[in-house]
C-alpha positions in Angstrom: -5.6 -75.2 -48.5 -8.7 -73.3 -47.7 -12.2 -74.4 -46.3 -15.8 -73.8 -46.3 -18.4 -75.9 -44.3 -21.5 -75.8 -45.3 -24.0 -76.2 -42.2 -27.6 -77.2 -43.7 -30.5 -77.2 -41.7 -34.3 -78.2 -42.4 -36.4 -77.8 -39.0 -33.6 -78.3 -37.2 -33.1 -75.3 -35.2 -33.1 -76.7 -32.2 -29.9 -78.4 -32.9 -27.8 -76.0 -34.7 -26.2 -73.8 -32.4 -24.5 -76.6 -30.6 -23.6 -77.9 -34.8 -22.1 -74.2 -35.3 -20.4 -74.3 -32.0 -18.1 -77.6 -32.8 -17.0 -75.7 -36.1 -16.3 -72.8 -34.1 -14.5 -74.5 -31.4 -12.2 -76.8 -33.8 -8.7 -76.7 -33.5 -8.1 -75.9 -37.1 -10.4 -73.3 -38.0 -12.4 -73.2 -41.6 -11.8 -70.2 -43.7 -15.6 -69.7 -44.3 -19.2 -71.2 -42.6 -22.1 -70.9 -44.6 -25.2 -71.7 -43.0 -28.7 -72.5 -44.9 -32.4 -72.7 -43.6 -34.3 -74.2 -46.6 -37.2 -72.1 -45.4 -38.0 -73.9 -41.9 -37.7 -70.5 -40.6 -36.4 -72.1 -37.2 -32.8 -70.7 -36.9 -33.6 -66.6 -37.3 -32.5 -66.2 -33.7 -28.5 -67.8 -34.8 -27.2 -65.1 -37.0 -27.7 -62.1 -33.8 -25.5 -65.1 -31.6 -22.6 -66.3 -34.2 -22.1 -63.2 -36.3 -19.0 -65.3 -37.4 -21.3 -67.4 -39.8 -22.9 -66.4 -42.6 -26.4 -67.2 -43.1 -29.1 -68.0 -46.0 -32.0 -67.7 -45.1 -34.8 -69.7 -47.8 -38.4 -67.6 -48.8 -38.9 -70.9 -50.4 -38.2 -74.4 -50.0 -35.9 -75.7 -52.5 -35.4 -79.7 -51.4 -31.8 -81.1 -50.3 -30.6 -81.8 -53.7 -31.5 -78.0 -55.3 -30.2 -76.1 -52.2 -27.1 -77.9 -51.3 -26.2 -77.6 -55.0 -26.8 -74.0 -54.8 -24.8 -73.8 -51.5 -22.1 -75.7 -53.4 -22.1 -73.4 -56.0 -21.0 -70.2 -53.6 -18.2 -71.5 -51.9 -14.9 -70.1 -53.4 -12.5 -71.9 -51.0 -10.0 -75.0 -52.5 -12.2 -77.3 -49.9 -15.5 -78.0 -49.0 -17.3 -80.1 -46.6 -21.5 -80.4 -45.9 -22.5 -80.9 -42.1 -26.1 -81.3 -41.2 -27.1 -78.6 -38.7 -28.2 -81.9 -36.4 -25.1 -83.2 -36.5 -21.7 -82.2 -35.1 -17.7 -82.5 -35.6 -15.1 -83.6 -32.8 -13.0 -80.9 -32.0 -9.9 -82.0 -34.3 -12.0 -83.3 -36.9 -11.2 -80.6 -40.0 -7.5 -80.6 -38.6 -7.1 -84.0 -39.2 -8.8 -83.7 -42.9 -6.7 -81.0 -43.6 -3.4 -83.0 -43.4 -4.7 -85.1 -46.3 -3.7 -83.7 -50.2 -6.2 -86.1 -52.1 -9.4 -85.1 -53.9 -11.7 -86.4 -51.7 -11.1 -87.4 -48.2 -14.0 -89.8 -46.2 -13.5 -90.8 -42.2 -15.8 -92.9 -39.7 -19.1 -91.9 -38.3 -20.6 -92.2 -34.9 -24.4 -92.9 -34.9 -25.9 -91.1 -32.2 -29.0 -90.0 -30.7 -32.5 -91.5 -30.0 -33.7 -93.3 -33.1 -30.1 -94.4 -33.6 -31.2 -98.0 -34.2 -32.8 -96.9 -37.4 -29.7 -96.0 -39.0 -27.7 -99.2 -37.9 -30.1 -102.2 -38.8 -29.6 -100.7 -42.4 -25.9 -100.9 -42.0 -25.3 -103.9 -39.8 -22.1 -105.4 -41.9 -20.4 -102.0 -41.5 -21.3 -100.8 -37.8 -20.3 -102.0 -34.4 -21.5 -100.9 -30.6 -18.8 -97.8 -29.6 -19.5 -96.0 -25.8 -23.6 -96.4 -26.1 -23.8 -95.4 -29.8 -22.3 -97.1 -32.9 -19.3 -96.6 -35.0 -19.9 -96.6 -38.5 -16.7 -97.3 -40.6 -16.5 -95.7 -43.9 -13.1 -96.9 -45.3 -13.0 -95.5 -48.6 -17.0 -94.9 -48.9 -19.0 -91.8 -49.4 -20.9 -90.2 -46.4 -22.8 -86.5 -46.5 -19.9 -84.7 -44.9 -16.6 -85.9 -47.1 -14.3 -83.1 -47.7 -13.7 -82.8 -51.2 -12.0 -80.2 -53.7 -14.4 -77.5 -54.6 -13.9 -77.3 -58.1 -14.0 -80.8 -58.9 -17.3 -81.5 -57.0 -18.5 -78.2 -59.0 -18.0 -80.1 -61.8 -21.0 -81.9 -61.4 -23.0 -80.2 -59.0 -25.8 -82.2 -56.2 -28.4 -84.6 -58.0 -30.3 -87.0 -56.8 -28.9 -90.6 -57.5 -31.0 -92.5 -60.2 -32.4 -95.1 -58.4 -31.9 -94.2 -54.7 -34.2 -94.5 -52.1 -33.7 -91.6 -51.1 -32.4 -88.2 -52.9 -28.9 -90.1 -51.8 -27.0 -86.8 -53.6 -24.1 -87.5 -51.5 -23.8 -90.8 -53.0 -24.4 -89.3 -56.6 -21.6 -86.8 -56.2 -18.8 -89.2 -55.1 -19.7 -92.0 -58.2 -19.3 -89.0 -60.1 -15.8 -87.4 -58.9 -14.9 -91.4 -58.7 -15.4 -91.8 -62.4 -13.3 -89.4 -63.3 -10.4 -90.3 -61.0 -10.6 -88.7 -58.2 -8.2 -89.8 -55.2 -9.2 -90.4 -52.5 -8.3 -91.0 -48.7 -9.8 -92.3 -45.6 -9.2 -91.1 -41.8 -10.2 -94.1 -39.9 -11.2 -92.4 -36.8 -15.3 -91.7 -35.9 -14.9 -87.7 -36.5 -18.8 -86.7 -37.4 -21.2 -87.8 -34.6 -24.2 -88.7 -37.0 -27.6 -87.6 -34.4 -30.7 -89.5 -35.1 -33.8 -87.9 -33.7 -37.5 -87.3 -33.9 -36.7 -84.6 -36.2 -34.5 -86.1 -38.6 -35.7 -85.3 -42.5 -34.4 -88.8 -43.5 -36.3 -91.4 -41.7 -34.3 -94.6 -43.3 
């Protein structure tokens, strides 16, 4: 099967290159990287280093649930998986998804980075201390970067969750690919290193 990640960014440019460089560097290479500025206008300098990537670059700011739906909508590949450009993948991270033939397929999340605490007292039930950070477990839960079949998820499209505190499309998405009986699988291994920071759009 074939992959896209989608790498989304929103003032995050100080991050991204080290993002872009753990999908470079995976041991199973994606087919295809997109990579979308929602009009920060803070990553400019990437697309002259990682001519590998292919980059969007907003006039306008369209909000997380309009422009990752329009990022969904390009990709052509059997997969796809959202990383936010603040965050990063371990090195055997899409390898590991690969080997999985479900419709969906979530894994574990390590919460890192300086305002780390502000993710976890939301999630105490679920998260645990792990080397300095927290390990997040996601057994058969949604989380921003699940791989998922392209089609299916373009079913439906991003939009925001009715009631969420947040735009929570993530969230939105997998209720809808769950209703219609999408299988699913779980790697339960911390393979996205979540990094919570001064800059992070989401404040919880």
């Amino acid at each position: 099967m074939s992959l896209t990640v989608v790498i989304a960014s929103y003032h995050y440019g100080h991050l991204a290159a080290h993002c872009i460089e753990t999908i470079l560097s995976q041991s199973q290479k994606p087919d295809r990287i997109l990579f979308v500025d929602d009009a920060a206008g803070d990553c400019f300098s990437l697309k002259r280093k990682y001519p590998e990537v292919e980059f969007v670059f907003r006039e306008k700011n369209l909000g997380t649930v309009q422009n990752f739906d329009d990022m969904l909508q390009r990709v052509q590949t059997e997969r796809c998986m959202f990383v936010g450009a603040d965050n990063w993948l371990r090195s055997d991270a899409i390898e590991l998804l690969m080997t999985q033939k479900t419709d969906v397929v979530t894994y574990d999340i390590v919460i890192t980075g300086m305002l780390k605490e502000n993710t976890v007292r939301w999630h105490k039930s679920e998260t645990m201390n792990y080397q300095g950070d927290y390990y997040w477990s996601r057994t058969m839960k949604h989380h921003g970067s699940m791989m998922y079949r392209t089609k299916l998820a373009q079913k439906f499209g991003y939009t925001k969750r009715e009631g969420g505190n947040n735009t929570e499309e993530d969230w939105s998405l997998w209720d809808n690919m769950i209703r219609v009986g999408a299988t699913v699988s779980h790697v339960p291994q911390g393979l996205l290193f979540y990094r919570k920071h001064r800059e992070n759009f989401n404040k919880d």
